[in-house]
PyMOL Python script that loads the backbone (N, CA, C, O; Angstrom):
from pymol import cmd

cmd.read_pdbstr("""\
ATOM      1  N   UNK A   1      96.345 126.142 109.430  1.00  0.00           N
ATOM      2  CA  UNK A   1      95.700 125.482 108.281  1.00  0.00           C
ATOM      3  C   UNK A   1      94.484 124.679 108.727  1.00  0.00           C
ATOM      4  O   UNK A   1      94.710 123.989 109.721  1.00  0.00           O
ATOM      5  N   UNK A   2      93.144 124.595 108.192  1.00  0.00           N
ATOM      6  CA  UNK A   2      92.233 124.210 108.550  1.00  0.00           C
ATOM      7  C   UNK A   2      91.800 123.420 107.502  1.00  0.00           C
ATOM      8  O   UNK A   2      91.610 123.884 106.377  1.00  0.00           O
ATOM      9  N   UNK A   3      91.578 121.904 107.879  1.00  0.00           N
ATOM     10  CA  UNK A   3      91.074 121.407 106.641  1.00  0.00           C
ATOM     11  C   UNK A   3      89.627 120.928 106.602  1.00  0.00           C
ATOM     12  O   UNK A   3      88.851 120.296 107.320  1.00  0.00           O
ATOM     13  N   UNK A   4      89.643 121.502 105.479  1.00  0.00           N
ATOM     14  CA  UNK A   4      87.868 121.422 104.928  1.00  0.00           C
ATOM     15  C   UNK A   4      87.772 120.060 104.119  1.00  0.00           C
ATOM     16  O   UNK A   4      88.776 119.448 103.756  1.00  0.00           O
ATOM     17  N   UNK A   5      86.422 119.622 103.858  1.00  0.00           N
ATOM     18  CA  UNK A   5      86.173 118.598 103.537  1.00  0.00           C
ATOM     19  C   UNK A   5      86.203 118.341 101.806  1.00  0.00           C
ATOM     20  O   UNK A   5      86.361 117.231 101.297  1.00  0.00           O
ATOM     21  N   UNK A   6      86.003 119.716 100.987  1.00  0.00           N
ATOM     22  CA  UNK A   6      86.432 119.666  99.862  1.00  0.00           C
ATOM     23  C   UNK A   6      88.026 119.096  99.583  1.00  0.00           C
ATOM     24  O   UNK A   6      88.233 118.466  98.546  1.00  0.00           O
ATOM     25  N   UNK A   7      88.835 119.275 100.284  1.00  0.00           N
ATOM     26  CA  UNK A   7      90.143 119.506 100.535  1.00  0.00           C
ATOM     27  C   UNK A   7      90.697 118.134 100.859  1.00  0.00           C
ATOM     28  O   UNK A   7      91.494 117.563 100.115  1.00  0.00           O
ATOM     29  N   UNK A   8      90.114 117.476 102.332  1.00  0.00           N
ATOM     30  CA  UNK A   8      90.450 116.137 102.622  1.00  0.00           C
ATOM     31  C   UNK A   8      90.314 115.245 101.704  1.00  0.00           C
ATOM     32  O   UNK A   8      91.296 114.638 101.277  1.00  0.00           O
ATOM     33  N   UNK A   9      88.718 114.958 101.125  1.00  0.00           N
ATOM     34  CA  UNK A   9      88.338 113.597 100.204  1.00  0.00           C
ATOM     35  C   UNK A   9      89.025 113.823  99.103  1.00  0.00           C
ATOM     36  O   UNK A   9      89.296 112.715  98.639  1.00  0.00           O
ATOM     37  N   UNK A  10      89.547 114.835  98.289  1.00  0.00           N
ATOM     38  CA  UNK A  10      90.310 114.313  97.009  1.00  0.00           C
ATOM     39  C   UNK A  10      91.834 114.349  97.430  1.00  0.00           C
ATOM     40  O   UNK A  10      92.557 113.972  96.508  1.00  0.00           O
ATOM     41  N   UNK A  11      92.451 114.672  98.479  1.00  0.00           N
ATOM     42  CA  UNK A  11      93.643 114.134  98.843  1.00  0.00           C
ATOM     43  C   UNK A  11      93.875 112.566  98.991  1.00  0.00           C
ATOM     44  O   UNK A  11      94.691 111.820  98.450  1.00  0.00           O
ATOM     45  N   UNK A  12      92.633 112.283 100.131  1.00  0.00           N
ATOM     46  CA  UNK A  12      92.457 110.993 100.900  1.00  0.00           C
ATOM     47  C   UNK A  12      92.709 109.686  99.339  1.00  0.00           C
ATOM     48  O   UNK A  12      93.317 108.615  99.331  1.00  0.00           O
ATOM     49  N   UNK A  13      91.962 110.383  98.235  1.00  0.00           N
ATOM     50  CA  UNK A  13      91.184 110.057  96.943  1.00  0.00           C
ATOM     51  C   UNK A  13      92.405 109.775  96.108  1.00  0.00           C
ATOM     52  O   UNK A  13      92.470 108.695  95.521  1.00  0.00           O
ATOM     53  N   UNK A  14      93.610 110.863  95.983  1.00  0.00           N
ATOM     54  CA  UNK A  14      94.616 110.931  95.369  1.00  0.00           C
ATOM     55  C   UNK A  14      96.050 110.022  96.024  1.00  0.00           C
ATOM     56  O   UNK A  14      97.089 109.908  95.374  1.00  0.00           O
ATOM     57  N   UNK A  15      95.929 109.661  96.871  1.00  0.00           N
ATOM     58  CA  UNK A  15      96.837 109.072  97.910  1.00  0.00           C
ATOM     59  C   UNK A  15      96.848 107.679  98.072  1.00  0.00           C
ATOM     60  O   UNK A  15      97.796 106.971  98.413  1.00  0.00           O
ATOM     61  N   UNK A  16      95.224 107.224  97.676  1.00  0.00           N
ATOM     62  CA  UNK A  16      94.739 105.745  97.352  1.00  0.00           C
ATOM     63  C   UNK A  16      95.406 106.007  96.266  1.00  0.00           C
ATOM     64  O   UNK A  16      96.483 105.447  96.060  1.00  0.00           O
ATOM     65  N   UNK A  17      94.925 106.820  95.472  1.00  0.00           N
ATOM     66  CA  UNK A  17      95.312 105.980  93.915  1.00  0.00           C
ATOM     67  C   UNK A  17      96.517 105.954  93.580  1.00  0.00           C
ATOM     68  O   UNK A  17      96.950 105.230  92.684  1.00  0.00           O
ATOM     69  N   UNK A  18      97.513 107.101  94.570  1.00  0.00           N
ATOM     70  CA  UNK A  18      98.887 106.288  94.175  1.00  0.00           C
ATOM     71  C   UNK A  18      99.697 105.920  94.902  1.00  0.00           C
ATOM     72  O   UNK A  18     100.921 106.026  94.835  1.00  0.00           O
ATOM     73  N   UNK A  19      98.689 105.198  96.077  1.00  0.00           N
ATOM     74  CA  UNK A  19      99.414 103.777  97.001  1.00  0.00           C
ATOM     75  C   UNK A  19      99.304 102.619  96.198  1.00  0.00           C
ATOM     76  O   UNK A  19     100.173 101.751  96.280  1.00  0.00           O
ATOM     77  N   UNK A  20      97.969 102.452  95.133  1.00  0.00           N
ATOM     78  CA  UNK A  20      97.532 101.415  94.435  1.00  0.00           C
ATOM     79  C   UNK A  20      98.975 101.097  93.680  1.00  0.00           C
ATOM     80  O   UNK A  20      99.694 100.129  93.929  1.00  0.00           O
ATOM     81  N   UNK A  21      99.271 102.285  92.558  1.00  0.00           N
ATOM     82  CA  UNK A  21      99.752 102.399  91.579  1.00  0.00           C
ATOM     83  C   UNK A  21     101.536 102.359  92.044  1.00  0.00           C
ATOM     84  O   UNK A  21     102.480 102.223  91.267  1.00  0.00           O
ATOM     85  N   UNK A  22     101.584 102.506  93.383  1.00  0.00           N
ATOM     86  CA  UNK A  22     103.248 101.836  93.705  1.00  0.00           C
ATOM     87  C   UNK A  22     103.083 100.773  93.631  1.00  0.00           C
ATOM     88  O   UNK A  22     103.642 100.040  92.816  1.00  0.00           O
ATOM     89  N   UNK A  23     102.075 100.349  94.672  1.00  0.00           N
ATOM     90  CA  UNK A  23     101.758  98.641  95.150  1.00  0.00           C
ATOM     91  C   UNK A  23     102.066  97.593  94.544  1.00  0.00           C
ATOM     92  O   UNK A  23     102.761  96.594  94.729  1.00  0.00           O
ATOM     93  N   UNK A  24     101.102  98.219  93.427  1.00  0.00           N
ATOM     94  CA  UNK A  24     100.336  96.973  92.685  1.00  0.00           C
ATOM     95  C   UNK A  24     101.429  96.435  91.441  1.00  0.00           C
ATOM     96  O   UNK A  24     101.205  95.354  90.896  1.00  0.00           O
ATOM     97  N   UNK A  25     102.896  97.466  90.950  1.00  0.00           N
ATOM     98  CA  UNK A  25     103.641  96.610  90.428  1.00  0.00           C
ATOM     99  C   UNK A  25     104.142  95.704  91.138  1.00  0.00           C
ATOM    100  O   UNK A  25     104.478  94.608  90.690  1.00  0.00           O
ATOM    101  N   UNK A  26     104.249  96.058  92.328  1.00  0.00           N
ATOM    102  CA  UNK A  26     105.308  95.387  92.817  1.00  0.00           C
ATOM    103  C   UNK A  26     105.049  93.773  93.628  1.00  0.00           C
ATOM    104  O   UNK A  26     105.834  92.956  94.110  1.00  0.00           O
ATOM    105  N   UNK A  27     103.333  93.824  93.468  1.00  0.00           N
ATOM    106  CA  UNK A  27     102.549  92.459  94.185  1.00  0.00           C
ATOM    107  C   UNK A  27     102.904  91.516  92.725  1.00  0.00           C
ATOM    108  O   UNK A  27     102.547  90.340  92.648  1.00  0.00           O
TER     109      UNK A  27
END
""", "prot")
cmd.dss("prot")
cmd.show_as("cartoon", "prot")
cmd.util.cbc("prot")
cmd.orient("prot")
């Protein structure tokens, strides 16, 4: 598997937004 850069930034992108969205009830 080779990862391309289309591929990385909306993972990287999707992974923030639902580290936020556990997080942030719980702060």
């Amino acid at each position: 598997m080779k990862i391309d850069k289309d591929v990385l930034i909306p993972r990287t992108l999707v992974a923030a937004i639902i580290a936020v969205l556990v997080i942030a009830p719980n702060v």
